[in-house]
C-alpha positions in Angstrom: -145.5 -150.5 -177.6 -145.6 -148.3 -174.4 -143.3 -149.9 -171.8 -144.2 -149.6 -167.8 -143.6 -150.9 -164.7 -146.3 -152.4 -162.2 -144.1 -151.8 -159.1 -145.2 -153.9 -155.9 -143.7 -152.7 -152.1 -144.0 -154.2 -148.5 -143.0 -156.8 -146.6 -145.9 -158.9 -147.5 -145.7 -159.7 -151.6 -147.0 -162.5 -153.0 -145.6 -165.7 -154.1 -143.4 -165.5 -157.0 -145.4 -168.7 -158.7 -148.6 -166.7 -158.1 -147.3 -163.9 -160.4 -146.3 -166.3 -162.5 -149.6 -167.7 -163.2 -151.1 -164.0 -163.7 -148.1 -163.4 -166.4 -149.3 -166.8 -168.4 -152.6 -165.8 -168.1 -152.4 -162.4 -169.8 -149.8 -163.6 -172.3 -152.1 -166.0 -173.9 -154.8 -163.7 -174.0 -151.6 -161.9 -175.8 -151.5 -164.8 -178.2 -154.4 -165.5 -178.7 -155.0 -161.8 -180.1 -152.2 -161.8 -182.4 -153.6 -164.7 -184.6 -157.0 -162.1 -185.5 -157.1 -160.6 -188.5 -157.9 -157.2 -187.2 -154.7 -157.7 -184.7 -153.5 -154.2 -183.6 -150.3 -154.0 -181.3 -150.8 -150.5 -180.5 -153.7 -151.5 -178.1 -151.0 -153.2 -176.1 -148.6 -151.6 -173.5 -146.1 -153.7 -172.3 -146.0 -154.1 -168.3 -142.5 -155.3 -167.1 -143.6 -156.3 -162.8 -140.5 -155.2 -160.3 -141.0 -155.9 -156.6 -138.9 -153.7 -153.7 -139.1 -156.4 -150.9 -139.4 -154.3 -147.2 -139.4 -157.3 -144.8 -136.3 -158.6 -143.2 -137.4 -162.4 -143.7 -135.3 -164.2 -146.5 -137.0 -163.6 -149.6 -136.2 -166.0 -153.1 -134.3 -164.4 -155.8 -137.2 -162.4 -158.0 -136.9 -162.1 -161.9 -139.1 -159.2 -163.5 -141.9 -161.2 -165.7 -143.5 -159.2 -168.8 -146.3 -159.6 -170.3 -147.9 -157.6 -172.7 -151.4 -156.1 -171.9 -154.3 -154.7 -173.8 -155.2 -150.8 -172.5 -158.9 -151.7 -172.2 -158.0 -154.5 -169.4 -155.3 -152.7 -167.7 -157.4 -151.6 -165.0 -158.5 -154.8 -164.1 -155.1 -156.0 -164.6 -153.6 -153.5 -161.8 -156.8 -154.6 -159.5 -155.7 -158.0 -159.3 -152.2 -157.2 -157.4 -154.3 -154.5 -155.7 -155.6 -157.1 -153.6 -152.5 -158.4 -152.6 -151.4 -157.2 -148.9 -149.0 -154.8 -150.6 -148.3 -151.5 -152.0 -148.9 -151.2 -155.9 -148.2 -148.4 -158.3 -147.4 -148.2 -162.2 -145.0 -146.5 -163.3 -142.7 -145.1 -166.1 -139.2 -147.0 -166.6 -137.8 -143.4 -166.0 -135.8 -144.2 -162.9 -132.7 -142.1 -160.6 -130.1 -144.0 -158.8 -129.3 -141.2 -155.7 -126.6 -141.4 -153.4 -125.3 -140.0 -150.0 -122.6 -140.2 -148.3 -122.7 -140.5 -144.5 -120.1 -140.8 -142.6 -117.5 -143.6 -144.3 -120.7 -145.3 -145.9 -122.2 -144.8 -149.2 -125.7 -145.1 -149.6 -127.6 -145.8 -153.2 -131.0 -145.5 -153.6 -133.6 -146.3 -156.4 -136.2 -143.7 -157.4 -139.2 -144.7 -159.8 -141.5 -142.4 -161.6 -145.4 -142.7 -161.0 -147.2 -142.9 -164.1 -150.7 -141.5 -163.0 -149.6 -139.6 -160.2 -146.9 -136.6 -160.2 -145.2 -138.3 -157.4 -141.9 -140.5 -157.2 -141.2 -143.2 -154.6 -137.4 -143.5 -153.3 -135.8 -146.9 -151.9 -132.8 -148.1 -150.3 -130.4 -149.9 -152.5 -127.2 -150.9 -150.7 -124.2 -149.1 -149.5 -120.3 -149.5 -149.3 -117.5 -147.6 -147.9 -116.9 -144.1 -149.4 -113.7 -143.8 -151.5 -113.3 -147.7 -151.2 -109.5 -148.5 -152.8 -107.6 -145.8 -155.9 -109.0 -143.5 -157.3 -108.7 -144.4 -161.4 -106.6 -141.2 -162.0 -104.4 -142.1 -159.1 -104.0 -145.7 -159.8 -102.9 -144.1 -163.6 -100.5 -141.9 -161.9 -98.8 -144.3 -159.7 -98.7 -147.0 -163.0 -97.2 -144.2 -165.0 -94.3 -143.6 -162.6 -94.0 -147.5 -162.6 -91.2 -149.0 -164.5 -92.4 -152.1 -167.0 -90.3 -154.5 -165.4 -92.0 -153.5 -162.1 -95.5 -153.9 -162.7 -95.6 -157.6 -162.5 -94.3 -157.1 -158.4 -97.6 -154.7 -157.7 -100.3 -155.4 -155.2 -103.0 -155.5 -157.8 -105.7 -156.4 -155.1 -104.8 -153.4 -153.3 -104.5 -151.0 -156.2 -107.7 -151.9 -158.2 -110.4 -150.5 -157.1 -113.3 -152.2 -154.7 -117.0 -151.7 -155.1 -118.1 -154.4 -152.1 -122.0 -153.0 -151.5 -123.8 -155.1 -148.6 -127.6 -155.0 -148.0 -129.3 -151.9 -146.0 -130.9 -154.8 -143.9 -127.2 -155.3 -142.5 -127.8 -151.4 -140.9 -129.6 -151.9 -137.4 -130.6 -148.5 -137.6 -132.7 -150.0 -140.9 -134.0 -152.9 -138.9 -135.7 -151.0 -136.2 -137.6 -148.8 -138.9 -141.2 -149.6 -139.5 -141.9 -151.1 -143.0 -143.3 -147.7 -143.7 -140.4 -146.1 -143.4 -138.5 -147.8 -145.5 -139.9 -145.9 -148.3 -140.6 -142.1 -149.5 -143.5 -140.5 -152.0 -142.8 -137.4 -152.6 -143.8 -135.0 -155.5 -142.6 -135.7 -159.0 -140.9 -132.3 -159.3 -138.8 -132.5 -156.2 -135.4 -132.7 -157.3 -134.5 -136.6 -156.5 -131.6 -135.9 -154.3 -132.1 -133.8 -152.5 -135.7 -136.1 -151.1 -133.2 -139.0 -150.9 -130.7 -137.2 -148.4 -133.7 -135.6 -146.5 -134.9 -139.0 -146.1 -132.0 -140.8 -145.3 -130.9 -138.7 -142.8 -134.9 -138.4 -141.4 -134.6 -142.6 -141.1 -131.1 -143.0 -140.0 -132.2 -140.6 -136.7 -134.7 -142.2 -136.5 -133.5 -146.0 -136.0 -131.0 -145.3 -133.7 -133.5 -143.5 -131.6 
């Protein structure tokens, strides 16, 4: 079974028990199918829905619901969250993490793959500081030179190293950007990051403007 993503964006996404209901809805037509006779599974793609909140309002915890949908009613499937007050696009579960550093700070990103487009859309993950704690090679070096009976007296929390990411909506540079800002199309065949440090630098300019 074909696997995709129906990817909804914005800062206005619909309830999570909404979707919910959608998701039921589909899997027992789903069910319901399976008990025919003439049953074939190959008519089915399997649709995994991510959302990429953009607001800066609190926004519940979201767990990706999939349900598996017949070809012939895909369409109409994607037409119901196209009438939602929010960007929609399928896409493949090809996806890029890119990163750039900027100054001390690490940015991530999250690129997905449009499916009926040759386009990709790029979003903020998190960040963190750059080179946050040892390097592994170091921290082998400097446990190497160590003597058995000293390793118990190390500052492990200092040594190990720290991965602390925090939010982009932390940035205010990221707060004073317009929701439609906060995300990039480009073309499929743009290599990933370079778009995501073109963009990033574009949208940090431009919220401290």
């Amino acid at each position: 079974m074909e696997k995709l993503v129906l990817l909804m964006y914005g800062d206005l996404l619909p309830p999570h028990q909404h979707i919910k209901r959608i998701v039921d809805k589909y899997i027992r037509y789903y069910l319901n199918d399976k008990k025919k006779e003439d049953f074939n599974e190959d008519k089915y793609v399997e649709i995994r829905i991510e959302e990429r909140y953009l607001g800066l309002k609190q926004r519940e915890w979201y767990c990706p619901l999939i349900t598996p949908i017949k070809y012939e009613f895909l369409p109409r499937f994607k037409s119901i969250f196209q009438s939602f007050n929010c960007g929609i696009c399928l896409c493949t579960e090809n996806h890029e993490h890119p990163t750039l550093g900027i100054g001390d700070l690490e940015y991530e990103g999250y690129c997905y793959y449009m499916r009926d487009d040759k386009k990709k859309i790029l979003f903020l993950e998190d960040y963190g500081k750059q080179d946050d704690g040892i390097e592994i090679d170091a921290l082998y070096e400097k446990l190497s030179n160590q003597a058995i009976s000293n390793l118990n007296h190390l500052d492990w929390n200092n040594l190990m190293p720290k991965n602390e990411r925090h939010s982009v909506e932390s940035q205010e540079w990221y707060r004073n950007l317009p929701v439609e800002q906060r995300y990039k199309i480009v073309n499929a065949n743009t290599e990933t990051e370079i778009a995501f440090k073109q963009w990033l630098n574009e949208i940090v300019q431009a919220g401290k403007k």
